[in-house]
N, C-alpha and C positions, 0 to 999 in steps of 0.2 A: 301218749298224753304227757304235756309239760306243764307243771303247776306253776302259776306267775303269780306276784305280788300284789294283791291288788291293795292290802293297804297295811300299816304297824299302826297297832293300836297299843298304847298307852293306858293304864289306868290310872286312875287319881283323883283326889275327893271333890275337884272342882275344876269338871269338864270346860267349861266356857270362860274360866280363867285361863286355864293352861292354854286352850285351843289360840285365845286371842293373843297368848304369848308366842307360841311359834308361828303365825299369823302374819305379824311384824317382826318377829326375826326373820323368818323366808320370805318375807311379801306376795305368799298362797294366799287366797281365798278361802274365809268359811263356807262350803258350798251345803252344810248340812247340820241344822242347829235343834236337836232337841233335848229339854234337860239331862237327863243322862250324858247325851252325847255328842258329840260336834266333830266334825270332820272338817280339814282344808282338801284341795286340791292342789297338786305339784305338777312337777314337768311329767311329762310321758304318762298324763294319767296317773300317778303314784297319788294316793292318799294318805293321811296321817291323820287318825280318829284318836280321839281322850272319850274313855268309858268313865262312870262316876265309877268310885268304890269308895265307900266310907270306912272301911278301917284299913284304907291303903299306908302299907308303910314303906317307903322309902328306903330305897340302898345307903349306905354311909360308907361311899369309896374315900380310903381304898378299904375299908375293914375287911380284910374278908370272912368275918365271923357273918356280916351282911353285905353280900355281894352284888354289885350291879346288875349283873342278870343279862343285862344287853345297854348298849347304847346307840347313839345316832352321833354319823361325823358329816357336819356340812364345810362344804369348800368355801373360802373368803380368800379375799385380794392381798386383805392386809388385815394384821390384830389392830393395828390403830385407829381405824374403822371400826371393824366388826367388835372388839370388846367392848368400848365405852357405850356403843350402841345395846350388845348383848346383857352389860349389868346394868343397863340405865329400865332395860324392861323386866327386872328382877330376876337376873342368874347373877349366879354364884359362882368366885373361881373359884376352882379345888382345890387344898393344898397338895403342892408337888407335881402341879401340870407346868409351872415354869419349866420344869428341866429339859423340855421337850422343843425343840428347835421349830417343826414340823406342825404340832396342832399344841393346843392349849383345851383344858381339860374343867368343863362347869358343871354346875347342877342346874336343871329347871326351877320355878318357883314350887313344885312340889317332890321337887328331891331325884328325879330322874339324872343321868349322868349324859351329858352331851359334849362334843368336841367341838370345834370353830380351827379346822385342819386348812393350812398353806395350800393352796392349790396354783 
């Protein structure tokens, strides 16, 4: 037996904001909406679910006193694109993701750590 991905779930205090943020930045589908929880659909069947959690706290990379815990890298054409797009629906660049030639380094609007990686 091989265990597959069928989805990364996210927690966060406000599932159907976050969902309709990574929504428009992937151009997935919410294919599954109930308070608690909202799910898109990606390529190959891949899911991406937002759980509520009310006393969710947030990473503050790079601290590592609180560490990101995991992140998500999506591939884009070009930053001049993808960023004005990515902060225009409420991320956040990180400080010290400039240094990085290759991807560039945000938060979602509830503090999750995402990339926007050169492909």
């Amino acid at each position: 037996m091989n265990a597959r991905i069928q989805a990364v779930v996210l927690d966060c205090p406000d599932p159907q904001a976050l969902a309709t943020f990574y929504s428009e930045l992937t151009g997935w589908p919410i294919v599954d909406a109930d308070p608690g929880w909202y799910t898109l659909k990606g390529e190959n069947d891949i899911e991406l679910a937002f759980q509520q959690a009310p006393d969710h706290q947030p990473p503050r990379w790079p601290d590592p006193n609180h560490p990101q815990q995991f992140h998500i890298d999506f591939s884009v054409d070009d930053y001049e694109t993808a960023e004005p797009r990515a902060l225009a629906l409420g991320a956040t660049r990180l400080e010290g993701s400039e240094k990085h030639a290759s991807f560039r380094v945000y938060a979602d609007p509830a503090g999750h750590p995402f990339c926007l990686c050169i492909s």
